[in-house]
C-alpha positions as CSV (number, residue, x, y, z in Angstrom):
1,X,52.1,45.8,98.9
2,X,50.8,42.5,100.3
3,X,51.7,39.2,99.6
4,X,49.1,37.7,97.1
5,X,46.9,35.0,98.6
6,X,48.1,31.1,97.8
7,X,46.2,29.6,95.3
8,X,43.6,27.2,96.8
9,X,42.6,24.3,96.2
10,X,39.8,23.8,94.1
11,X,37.4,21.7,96.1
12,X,37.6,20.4,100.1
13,X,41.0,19.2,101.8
14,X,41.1,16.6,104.7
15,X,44.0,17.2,106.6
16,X,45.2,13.5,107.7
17,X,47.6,13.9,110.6
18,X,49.9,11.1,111.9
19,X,50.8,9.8,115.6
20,X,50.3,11.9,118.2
21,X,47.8,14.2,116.1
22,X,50.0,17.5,114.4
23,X,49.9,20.9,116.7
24,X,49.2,24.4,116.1
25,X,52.8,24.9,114.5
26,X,52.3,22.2,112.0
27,X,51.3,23.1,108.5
28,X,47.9,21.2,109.1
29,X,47.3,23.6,111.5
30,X,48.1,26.9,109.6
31,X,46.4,25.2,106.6
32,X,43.1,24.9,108.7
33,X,43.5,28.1,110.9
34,X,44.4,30.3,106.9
35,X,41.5,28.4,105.1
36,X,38.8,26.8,107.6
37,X,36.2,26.7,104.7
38,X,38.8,24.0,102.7
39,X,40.3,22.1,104.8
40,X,38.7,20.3,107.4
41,X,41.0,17.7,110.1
42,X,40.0,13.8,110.2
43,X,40.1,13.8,114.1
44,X,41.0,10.6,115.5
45,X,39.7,9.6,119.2
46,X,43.3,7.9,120.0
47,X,46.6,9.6,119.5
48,X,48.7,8.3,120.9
49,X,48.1,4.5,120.8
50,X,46.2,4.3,117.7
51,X,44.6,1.0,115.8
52,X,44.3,0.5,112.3
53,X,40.9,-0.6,112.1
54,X,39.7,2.7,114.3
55,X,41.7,5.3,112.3
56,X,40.3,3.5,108.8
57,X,36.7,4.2,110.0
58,X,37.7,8.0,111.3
59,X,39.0,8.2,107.5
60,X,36.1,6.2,105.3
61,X,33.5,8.6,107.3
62,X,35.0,11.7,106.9
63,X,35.4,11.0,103.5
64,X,32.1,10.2,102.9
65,X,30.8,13.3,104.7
66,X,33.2,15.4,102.4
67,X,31.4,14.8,99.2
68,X,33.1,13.8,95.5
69,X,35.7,15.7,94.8
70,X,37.6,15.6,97.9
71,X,41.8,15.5,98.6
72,X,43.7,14.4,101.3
73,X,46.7,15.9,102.8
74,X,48.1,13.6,104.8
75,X,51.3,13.5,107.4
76,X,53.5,10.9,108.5
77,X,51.2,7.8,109.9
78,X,48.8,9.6,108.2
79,X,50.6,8.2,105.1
80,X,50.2,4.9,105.9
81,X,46.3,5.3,106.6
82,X,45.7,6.3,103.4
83,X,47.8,3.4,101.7
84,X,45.7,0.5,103.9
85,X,42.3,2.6,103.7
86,X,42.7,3.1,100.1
87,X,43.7,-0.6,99.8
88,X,40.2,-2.0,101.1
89,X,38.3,-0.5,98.5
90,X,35.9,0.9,100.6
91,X,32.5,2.6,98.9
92,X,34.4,6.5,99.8
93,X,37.3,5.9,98.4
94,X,36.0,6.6,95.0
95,X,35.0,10.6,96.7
96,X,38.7,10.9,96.4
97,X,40.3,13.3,93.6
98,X,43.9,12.8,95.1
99,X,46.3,13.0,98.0
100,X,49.6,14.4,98.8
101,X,51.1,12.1,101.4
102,X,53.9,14.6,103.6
103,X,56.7,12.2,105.3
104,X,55.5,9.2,105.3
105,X,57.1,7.2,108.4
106,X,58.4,3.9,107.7
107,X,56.2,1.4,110.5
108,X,58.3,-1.0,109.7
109,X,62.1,0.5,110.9
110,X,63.1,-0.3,114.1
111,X,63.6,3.3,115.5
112,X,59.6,4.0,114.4
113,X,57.8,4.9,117.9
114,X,56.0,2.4,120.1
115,X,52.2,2.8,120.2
116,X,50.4,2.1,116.5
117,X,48.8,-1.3,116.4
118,X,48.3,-2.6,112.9
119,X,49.7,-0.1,110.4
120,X,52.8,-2.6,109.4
121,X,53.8,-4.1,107.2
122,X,53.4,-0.7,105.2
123,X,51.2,-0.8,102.8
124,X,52.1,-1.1,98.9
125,X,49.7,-1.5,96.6
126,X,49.0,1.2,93.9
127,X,46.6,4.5,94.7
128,X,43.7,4.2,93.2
129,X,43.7,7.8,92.8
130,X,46.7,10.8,91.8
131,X,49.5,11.4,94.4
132,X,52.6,13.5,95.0
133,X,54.7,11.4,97.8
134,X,57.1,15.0,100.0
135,X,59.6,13.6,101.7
136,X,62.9,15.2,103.0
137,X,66.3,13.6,102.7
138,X,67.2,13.8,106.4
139,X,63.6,12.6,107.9
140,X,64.3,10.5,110.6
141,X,61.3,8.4,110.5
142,X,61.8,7.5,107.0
143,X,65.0,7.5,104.5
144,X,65.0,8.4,100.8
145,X,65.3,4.8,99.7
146,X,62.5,4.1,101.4
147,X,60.3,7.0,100.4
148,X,61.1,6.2,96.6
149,X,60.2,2.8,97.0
150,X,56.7,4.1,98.6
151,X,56.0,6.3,95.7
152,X,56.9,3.9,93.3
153,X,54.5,1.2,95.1
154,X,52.1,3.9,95.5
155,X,52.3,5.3,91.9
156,X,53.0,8.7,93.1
157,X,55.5,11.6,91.9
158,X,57.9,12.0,94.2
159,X,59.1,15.3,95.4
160,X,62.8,15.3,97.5
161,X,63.6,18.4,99.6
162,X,66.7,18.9,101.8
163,X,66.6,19.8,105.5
164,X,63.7,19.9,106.7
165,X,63.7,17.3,109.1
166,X,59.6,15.1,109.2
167,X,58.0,17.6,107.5
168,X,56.4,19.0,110.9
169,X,56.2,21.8,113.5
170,X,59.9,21.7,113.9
171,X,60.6,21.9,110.3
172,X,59.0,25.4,110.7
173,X,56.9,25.1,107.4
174,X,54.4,27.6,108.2
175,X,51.4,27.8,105.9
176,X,53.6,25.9,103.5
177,X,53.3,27.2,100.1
178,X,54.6,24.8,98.0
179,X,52.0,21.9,99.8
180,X,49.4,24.4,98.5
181,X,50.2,24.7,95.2
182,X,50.9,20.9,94.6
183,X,47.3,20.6,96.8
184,X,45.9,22.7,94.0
185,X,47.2,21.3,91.2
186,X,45.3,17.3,92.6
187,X,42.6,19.2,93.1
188,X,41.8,20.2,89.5
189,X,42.9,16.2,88.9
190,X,46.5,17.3,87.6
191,X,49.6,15.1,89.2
192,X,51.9,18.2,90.0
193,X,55.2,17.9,87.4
């Protein structure tokens, strides 16, 4: 008998991924590769040296082109996007039914990779929209304190899981069931309990 398929979200994802864009391993990926009528990538045209200012307007037009209605699933820098775009108050970000921010890296610890260009100080004002904040207790680019204090700034639920690393392609997350069903449950404008 075969597995039963993941419930989906109900209306489009935008996958948000983080420095250096996430590869075929990464949830993103399976997520886009398992589903390629939901979820759609925000492609950025820098990867590895990104700007704020260029990643916001990758985000406020794909949103836009999405239609009402739409969540994000964003990844580690990809986290910090969302808080800064989401804090200009930009005509799309009403479009926006929710986010669930994976491992979001802390720009502003000294062992956080060379290369981003305005992302800190990280941003911390409240979502104007529902959010579940996934972190993992032995991330390196971001510790539990500091993923609390993100979803408390944020507004968001947080959810803490043990060992598995930034959330990534190394974390071996595959299609990531649980991601879906907390996707599905923003999507219908529910904040996963």
């Amino acid at each position: 008998m075969e597995n039963p398929s993941p419930p989906l979200p109900a209306c489009p994802v935008l996958t948000v991924p983080g420095l250096w864009n996430s590869g075929p391993e990464h949830w993103q990926s399976h997520w886009e590769r398992l589903f390629p009528s939901v979820f759609r990538r925000v492609d950025q045209r820098e990867w590895e040296k990104p700007a704020l200012d260029d990643w916001v307007g990758s985000l406020e037009a794909a949103v836009g082109e999405a239609g009402p209605g739409v969540v994000l699933a964003a990844h580690s820098l990809g986290c910090a996007l969302v808080g800064h775009w989401a804090a200009r108050r930009t005509p799309a970000g009403a479009r926006v039914q929710g986010a669930l921010l994976v491992a979001p890296s802390d720009v502003e610890a000294p062992s956080y990779p060379a290369g981003p260009t305005g992302f800190a100080p990280m941003p911390l004002e409240r979502l104007p929209f529902p959010s579940v904040v996934v972190a993992s207790e032995d991330d390196t680019y971001v510790t539990p304190e500091r993923a609390r204090a993100f979803a408390a700034a944020w507004g968001s639920r947080l959810v803490l899981l043990r060992g598995h690393g930034h959330l990534n392609s190394a974390s071996r997350m595959g299609s990531w069931p649980l991601g879906l069903e907390l996707l599905r449950e923003l999507s219908l404008g529910k904040v996963p309990g």
